[in-house]
KOLDREN-810501 format. One record per residue: residue number from 1; residue in one letter; x, y, z of N, C-alpha, C, O, CB in turn. Coordinates in Angstrom, 2 decimals. Each point is the difference from the previous one (the first is absolute). Glycine has a CB too. Layout:
N
+-----+--------+---------+---------+---------+---------+---------+---------+---------+---------+---------+---------+---------+---------+---------+---------+---------+
: num : residu :     n.X :     n.Y :     n.Z :    ca.X :    ca.Y :    ca.Z :     c.X :     c.Y :     c.Z :     o.X :     o.Y :     o.Z :    cb.X :    cb.Y :    cb.Z :
+-----+--------+---------+---------+---------+---------+---------+---------+---------+---------+---------+---------+---------+---------+---------+---------+---------+
: NUM :      a :       X :       Y :       Z :       X :       Y :       Z :       X :       Y :       Z :       X :       Y :       Z :       X :       Y :       Z :
...
+-----+--------+---------+---------+---------+---------+---------+---------+---------+---------+---------+---------+---------+---------+---------+---------+---------+
END
This chain:
70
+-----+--------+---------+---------+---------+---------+---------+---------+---------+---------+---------+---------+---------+---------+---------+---------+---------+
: num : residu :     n.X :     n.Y :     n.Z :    ca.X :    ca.Y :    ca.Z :     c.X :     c.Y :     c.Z :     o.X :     o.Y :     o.Z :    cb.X :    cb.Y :    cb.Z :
+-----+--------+---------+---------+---------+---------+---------+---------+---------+---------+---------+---------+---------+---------+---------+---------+---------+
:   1 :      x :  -54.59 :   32.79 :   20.74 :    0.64 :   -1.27 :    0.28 :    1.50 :    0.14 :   -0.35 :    0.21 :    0.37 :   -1.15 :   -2.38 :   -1.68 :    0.70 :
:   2 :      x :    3.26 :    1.08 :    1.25 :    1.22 :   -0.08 :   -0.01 :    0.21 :   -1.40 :   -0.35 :   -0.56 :   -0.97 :    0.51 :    0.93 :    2.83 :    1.01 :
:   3 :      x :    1.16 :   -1.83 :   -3.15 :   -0.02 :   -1.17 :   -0.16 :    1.42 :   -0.08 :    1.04 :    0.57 :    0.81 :    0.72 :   -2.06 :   -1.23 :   -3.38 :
:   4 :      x :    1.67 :   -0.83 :    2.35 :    1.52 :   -0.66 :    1.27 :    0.58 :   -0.59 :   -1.23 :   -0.69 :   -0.75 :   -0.69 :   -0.24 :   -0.23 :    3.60 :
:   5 :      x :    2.09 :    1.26 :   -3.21 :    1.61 :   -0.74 :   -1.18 :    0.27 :   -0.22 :    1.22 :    0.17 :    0.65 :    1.03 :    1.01 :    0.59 :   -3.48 :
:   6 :      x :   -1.18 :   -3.06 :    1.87 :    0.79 :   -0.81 :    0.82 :    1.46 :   -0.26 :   -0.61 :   -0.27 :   -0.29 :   -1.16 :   -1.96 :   -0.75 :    2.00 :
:   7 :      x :    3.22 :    0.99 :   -0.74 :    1.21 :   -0.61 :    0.02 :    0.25 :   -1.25 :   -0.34 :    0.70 :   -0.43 :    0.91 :   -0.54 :    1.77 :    0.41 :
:   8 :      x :   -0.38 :   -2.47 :   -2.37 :    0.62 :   -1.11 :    0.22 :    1.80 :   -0.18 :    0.41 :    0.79 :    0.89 :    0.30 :   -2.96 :   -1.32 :   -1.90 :
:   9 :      x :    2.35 :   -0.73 :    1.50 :    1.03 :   -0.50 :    0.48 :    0.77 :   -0.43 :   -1.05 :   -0.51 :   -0.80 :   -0.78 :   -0.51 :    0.33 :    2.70 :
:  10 :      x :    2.86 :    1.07 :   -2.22 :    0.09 :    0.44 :   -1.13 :    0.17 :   -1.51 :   -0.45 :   -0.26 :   -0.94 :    0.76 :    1.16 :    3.60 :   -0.58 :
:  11 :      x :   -0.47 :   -2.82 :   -1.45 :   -0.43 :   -0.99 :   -0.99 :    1.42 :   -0.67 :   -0.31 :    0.74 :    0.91 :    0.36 :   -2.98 :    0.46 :   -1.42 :
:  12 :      x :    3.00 :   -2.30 :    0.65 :    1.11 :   -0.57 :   -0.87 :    0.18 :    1.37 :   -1.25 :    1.03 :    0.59 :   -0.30 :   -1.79 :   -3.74 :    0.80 :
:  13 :      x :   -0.38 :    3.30 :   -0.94 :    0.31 :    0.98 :   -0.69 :    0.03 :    1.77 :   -0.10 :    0.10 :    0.77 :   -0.96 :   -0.62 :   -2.96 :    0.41 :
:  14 :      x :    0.43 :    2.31 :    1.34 :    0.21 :    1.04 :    0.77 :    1.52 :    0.05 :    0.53 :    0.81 :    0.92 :   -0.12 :   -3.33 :   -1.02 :    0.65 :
:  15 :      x :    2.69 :   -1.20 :    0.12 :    1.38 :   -0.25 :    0.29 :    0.98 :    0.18 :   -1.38 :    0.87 :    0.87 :    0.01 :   -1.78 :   -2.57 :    1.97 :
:  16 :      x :    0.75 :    1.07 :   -2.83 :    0.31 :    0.12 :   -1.05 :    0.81 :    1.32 :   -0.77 :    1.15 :    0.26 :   -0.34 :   -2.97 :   -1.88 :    0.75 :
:  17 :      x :    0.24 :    2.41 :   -0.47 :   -0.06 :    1.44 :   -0.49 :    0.94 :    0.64 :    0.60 :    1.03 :    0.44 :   -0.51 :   -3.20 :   -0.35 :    0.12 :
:  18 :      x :    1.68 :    0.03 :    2.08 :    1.42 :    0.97 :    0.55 :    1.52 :   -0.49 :    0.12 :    0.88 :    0.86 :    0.06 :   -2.64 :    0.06 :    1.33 :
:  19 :      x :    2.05 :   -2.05 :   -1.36 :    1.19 :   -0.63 :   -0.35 :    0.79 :    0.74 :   -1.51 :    1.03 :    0.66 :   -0.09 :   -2.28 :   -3.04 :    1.42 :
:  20 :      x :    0.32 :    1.96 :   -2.31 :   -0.08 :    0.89 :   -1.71 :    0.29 :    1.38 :    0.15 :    0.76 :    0.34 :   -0.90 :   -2.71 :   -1.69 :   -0.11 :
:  21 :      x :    1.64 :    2.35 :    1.82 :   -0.10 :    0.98 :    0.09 :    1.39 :    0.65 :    0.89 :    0.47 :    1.09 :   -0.31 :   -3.13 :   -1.67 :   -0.18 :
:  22 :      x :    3.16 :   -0.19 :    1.54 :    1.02 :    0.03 :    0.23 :    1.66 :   -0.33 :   -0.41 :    1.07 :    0.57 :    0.21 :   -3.08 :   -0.49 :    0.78 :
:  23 :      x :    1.71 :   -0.95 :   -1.49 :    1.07 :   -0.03 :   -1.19 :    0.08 :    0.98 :   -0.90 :    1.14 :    0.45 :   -0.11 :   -1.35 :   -2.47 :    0.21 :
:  24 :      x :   -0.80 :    2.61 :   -0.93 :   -0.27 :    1.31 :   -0.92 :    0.67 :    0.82 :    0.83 :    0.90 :    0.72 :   -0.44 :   -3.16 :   -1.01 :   -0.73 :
:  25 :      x :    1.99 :    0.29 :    2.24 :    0.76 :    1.61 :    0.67 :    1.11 :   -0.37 :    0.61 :    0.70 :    0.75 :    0.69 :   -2.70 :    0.58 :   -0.05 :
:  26 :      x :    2.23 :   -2.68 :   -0.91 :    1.64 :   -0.08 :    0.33 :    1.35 :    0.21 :   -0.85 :    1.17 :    0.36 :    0.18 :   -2.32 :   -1.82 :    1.05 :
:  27 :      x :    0.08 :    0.92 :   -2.57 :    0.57 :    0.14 :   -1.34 :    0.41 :    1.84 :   -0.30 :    1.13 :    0.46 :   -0.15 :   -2.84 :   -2.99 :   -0.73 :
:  28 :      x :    0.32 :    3.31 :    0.87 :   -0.04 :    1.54 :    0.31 :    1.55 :    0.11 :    0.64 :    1.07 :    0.18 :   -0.59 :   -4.04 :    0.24 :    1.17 :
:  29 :      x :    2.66 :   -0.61 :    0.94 :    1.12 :    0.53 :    0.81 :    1.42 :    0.21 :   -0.96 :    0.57 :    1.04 :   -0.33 :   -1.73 :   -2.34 :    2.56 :
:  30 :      x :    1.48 :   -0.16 :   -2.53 :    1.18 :   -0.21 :   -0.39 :    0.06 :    0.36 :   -1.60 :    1.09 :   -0.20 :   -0.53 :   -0.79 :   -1.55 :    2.52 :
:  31 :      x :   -1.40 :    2.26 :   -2.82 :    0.24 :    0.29 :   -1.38 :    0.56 :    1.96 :    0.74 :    1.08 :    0.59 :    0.03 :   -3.51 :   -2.89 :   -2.14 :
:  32 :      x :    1.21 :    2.62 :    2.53 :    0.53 :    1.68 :    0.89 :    1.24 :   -0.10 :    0.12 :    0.60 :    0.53 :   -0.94 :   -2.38 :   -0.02 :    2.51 :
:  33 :      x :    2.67 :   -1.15 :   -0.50 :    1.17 :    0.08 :    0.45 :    1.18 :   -0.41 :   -1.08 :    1.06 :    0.60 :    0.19 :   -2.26 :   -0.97 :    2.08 :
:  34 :      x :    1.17 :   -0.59 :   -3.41 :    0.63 :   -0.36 :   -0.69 :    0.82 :    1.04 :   -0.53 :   -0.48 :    1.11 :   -0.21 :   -0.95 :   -2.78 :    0.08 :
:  35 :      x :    2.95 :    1.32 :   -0.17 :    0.82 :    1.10 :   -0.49 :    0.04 :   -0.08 :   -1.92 :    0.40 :    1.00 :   -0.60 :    1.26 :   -1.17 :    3.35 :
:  36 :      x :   -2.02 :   -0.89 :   -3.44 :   -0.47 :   -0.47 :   -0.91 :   -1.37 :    0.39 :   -1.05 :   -0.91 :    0.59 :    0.58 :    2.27 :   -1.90 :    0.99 :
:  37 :      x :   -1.48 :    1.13 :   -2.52 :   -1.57 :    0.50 :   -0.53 :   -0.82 :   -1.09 :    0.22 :   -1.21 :    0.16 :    0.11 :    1.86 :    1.35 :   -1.97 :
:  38 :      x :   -0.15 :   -2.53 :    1.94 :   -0.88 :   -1.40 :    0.34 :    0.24 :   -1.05 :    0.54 :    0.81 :   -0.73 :   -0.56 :   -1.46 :    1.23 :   -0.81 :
:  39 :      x :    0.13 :   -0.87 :    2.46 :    0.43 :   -1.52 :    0.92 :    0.16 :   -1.22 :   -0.63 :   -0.80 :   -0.83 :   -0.41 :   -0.40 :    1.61 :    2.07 :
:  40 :      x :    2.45 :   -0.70 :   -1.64 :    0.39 :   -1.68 :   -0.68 :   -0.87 :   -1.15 :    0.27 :   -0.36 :   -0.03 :    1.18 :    2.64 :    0.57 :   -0.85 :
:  41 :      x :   -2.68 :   -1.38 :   -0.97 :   -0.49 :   -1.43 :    0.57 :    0.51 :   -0.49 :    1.19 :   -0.89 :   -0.53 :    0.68 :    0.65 :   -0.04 :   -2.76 :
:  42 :      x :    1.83 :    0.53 :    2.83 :    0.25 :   -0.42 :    0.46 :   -0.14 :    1.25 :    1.40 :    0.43 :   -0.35 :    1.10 :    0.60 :   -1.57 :   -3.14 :
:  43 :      x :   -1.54 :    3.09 :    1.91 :   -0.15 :    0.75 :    1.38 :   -1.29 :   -0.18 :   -0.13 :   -0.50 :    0.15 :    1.12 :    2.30 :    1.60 :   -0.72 :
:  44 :      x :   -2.71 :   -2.02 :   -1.31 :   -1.40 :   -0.43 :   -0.10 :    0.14 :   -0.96 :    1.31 :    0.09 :    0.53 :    1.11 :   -0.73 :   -0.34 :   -4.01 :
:  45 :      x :    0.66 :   -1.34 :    2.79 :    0.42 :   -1.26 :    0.32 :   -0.03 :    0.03 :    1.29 :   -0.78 :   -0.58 :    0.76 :    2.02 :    0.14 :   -2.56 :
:  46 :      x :   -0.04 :    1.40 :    2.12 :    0.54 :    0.11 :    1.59 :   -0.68 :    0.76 :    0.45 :   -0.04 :   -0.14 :    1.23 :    2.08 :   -0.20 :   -1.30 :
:  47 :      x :   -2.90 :    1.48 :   -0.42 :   -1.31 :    0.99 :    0.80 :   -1.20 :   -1.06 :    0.00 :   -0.90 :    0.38 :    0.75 :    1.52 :    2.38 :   -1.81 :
:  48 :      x :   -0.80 :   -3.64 :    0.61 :   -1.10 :   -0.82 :   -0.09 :    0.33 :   -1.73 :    0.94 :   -0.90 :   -0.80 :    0.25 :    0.29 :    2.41 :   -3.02 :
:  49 :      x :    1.50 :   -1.74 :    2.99 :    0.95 :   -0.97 :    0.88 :   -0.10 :   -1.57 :   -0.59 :    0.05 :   -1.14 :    0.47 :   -0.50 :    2.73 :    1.87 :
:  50 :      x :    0.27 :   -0.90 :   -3.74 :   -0.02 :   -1.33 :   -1.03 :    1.67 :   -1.12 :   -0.64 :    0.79 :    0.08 :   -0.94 :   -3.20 :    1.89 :    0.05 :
:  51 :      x :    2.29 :   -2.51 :    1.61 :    1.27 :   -0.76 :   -0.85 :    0.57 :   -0.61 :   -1.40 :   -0.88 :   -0.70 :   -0.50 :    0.41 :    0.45 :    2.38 :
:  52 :      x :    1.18 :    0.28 :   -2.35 :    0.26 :    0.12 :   -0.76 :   -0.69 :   -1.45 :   -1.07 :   -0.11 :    0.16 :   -1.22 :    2.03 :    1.67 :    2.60 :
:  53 :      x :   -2.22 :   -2.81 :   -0.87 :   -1.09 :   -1.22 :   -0.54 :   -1.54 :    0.28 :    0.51 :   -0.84 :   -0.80 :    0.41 :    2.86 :   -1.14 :   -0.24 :
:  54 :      x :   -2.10 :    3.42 :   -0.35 :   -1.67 :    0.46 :    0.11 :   -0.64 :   -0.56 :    1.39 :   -1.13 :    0.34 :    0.37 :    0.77 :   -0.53 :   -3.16 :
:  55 :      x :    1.00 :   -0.50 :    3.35 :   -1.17 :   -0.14 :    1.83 :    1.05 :    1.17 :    0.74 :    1.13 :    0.45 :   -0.24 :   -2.09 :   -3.96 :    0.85 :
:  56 :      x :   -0.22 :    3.76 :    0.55 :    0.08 :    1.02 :    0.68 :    0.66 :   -0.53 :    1.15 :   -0.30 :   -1.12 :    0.41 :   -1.57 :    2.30 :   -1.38 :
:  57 :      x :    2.97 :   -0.29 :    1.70 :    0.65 :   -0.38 :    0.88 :   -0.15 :    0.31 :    1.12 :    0.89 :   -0.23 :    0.82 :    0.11 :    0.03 :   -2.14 :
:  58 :      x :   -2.15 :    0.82 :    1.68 :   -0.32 :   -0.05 :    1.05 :   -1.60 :   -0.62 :    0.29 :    0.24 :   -1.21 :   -0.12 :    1.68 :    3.08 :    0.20 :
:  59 :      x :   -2.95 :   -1.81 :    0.13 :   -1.20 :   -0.20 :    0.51 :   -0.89 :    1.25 :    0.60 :   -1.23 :   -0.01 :   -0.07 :    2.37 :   -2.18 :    0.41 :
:  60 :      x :   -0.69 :    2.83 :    0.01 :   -0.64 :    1.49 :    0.23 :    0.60 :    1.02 :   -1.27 :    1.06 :    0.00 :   -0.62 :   -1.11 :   -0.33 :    3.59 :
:  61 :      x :   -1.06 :    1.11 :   -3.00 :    0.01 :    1.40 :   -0.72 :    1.17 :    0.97 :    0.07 :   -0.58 :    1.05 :    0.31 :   -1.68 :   -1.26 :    0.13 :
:  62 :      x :    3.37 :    0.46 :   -0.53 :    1.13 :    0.72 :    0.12 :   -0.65 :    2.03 :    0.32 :   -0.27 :    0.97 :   -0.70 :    1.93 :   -3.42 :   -1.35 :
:  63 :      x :   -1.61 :    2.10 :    3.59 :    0.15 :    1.78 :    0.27 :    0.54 :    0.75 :   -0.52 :    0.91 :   -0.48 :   -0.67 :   -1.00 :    0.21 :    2.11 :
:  64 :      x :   -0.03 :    1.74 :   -1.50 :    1.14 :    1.10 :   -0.40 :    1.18 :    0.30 :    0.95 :    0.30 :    1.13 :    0.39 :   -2.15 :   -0.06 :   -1.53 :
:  65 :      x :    2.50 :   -2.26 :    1.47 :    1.11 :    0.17 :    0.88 :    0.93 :    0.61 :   -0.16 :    0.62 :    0.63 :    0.86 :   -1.10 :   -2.05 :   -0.43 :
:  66 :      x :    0.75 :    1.29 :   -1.86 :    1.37 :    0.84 :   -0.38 :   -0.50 :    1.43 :   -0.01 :    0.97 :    0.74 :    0.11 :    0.26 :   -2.58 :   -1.70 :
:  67 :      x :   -2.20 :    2.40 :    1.51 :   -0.27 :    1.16 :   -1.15 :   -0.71 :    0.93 :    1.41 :   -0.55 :    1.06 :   -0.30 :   -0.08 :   -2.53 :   -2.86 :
:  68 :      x :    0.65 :    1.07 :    4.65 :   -0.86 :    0.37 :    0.74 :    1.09 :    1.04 :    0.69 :   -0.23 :    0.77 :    0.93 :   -1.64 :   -2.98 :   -0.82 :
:  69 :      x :    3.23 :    1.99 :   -0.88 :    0.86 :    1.13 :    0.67 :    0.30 :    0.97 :   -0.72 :    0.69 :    0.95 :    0.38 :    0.20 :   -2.28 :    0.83 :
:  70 :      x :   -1.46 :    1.18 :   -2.53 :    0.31 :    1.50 :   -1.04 :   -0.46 :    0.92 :    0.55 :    0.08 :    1.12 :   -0.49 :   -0.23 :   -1.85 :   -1.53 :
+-----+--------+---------+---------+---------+---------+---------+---------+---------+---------+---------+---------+---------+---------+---------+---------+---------+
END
C-alpha cells in the first residue's frame, strides 16, 4: 500500500515563519557585507525597514534588493 502526503495550504503561520526567516538572512546579508564588527541599531533598522518609532514602513517583507548586485 502506497501512502499519499498531502500538502496543506500554508498557514498565517507559516506565513509568519518564512517572513522571520527572511529578515534573518537579510540581517546575515548585511552583517557579511558590513565594513564594521557590528551593525548599528540604526542599519539594523534600515535592513529590517523599521522606523525609527518601532512600526514598519512598509507592509511587505523587504527583498534582498540591495545585496542582489554584490
Amino acid at each position: 500500500m502506497t501512502q499519499v502526503v498531502t500538502l496543506s495550504a500554508p498557514t498565517a503561520q507559516d506565513r509568519v515563519a518564512l517572513a522571520e526567516i527572511e529578515l534573518c538572512g537579510e540581517l546575515m546579508i548585511a552583517a557579511s557585507t558590513a565594513l564594521e564588527d557590528r551593525l548599528s541599531p540604526d542599519r539594523i533598522d534600515e535592513v529590517l525597514n523599521v522606523g525609527a518609532d518601532g512600526c514598519e514602513r512598509a507592509a511587505t517583507v523587504p527583498r534582498q534588493q540591495l545585496y542582489h548586485r554584490l
